[in-house]
C-alpha positions in Angstrom: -2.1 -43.5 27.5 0.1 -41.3 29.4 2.2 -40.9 26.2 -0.4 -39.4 24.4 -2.2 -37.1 27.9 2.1 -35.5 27.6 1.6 -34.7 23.9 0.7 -31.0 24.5 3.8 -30.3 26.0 5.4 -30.3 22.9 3.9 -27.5 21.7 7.0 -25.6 21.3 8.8 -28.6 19.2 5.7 -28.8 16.7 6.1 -25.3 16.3 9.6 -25.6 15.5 8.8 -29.0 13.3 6.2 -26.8 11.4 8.3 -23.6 11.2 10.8 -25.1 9.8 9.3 -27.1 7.1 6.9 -24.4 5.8 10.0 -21.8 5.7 12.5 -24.1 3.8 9.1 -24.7 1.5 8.6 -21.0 1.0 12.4 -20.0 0.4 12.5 -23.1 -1.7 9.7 -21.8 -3.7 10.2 -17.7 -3.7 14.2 -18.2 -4.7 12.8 -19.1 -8.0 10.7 -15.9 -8.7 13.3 -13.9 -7.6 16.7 -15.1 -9.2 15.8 -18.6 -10.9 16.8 -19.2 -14.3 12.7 -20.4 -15.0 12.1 -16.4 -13.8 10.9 -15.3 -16.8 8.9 -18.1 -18.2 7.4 -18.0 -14.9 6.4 -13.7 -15.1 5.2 -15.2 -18.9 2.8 -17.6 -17.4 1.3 -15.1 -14.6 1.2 -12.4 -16.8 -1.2 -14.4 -19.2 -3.2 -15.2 -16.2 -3.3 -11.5 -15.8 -1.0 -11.1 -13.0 0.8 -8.3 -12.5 4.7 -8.3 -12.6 4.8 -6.2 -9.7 3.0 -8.7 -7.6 4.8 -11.9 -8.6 8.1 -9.8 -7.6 6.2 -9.4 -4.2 4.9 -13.1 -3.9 8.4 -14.1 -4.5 10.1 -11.8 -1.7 7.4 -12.9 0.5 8.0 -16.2 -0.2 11.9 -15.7 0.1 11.8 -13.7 3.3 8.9 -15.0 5.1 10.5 -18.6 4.9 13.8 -17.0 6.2 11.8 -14.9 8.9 9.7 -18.3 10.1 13.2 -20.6 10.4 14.1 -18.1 12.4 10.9 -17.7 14.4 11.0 -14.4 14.0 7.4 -12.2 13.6 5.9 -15.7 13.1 1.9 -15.1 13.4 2.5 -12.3 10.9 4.2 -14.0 8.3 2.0 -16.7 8.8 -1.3 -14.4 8.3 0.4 -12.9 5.2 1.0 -16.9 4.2 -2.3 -17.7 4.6 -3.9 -15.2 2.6 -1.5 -16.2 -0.5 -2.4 -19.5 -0.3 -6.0 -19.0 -0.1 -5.5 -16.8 -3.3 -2.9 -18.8 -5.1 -5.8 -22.2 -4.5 -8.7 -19.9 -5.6 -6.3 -18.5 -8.6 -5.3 -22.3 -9.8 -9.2 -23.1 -9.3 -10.6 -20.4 -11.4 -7.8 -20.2 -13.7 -4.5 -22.5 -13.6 -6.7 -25.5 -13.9 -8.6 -24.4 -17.1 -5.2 -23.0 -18.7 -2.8 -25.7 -20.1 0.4 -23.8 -21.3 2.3 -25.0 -24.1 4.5 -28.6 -23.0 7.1 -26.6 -24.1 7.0 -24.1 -21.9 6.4 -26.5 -19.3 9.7 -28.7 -19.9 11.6 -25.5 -20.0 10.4 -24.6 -16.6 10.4 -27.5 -14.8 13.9 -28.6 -16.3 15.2 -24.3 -15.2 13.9 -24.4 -11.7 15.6 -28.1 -11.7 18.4 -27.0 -12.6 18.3 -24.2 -10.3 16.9 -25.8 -6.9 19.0 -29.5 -7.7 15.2 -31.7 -8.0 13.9 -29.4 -4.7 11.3 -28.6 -7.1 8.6 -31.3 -7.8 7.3 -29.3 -10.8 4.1 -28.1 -12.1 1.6 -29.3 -9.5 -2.1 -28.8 -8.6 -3.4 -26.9 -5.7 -2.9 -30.4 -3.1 0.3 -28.0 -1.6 -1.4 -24.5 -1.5 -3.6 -26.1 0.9 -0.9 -28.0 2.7 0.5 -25.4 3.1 -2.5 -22.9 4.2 -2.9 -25.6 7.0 0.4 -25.2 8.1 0.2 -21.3 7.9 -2.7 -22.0 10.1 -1.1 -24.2 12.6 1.8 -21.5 13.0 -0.2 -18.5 13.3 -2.2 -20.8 16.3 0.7 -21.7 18.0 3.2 -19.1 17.0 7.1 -19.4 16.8 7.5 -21.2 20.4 10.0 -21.4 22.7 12.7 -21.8 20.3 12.5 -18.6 18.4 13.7 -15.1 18.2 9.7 -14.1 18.8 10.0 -15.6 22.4 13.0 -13.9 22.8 11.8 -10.4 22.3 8.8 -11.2 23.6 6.3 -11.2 21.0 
């Protein structure tokens, strides 16, 4: 049992485990609204749910530079506050919304096959809310245990 009594001294690696997964995840993910070739069927899809263009564009950058700001460990409990409440409101969104709406399988295949394309199968396509709240729990772990030892946050101090 001494194996497991040592765990918590690994804090700083689970940080860096987690960090790292949720940011490639998020960059993965926000590339797509920002420069992907599925970019405007995906503004088509939000704006008939009645989102704003303005706020996918800021979802995306989020996305983008959050994920680039926790690989770095940099102003980690921020982003990961700023995670949480998207994926809290992307899960209610696809609860309320996204689950009643079934777009046309057209415009389906051509996103899946764009962002394809795009992220070379990174993508696993058009999805229920299962990795919003994957993803919420890690937002939640990170913000709890913030970047860690191996991050810029520990070495400025934050």
């Amino acid at each position: 049992m001494a194996l497991l009594e040592n765990l918590a001294s690994y804090t700083d690696l689970a940080s860096l485990a987690v960090r790292i997964a949720v940011g490639v995840l998020m960059i993965v993910h926000g590339l797509p609204k920002l420069a992907g070739p599925a970019r405007p069927q995906m503004r088509g899809m939000m704006k008939q749910l009645g989102i704003p263009a303005g706020l996918f564009d800021l979802v995306g950058l989020l996305e983008f530079l959050g994920g680039l700001f926790l690989l770095l460990g940099l102003l980690t409990r921020i982003v990961s506050i700023l995670f949480i409440l998207e994926m809290i409101g992307t899960t209610l969104l696809y609860i309320a919304k996204i689950g009643k709406m079934v777009p046309p399988p057209e415009m389906l295949t051509q996103m899946v096959q764009a962002s394809r394309s795009f992220m070379r199968g990174y993508m696993a396509g058009v999805g229920g809310w299962e990795l919003d709240t994957v993803l919420l729990a890690a937002a939640i772990v990170t913000l709890v245990l913030g970047g860690g030892a191996f991050s810029i946050d520990a070495l400025i101090g934050l």
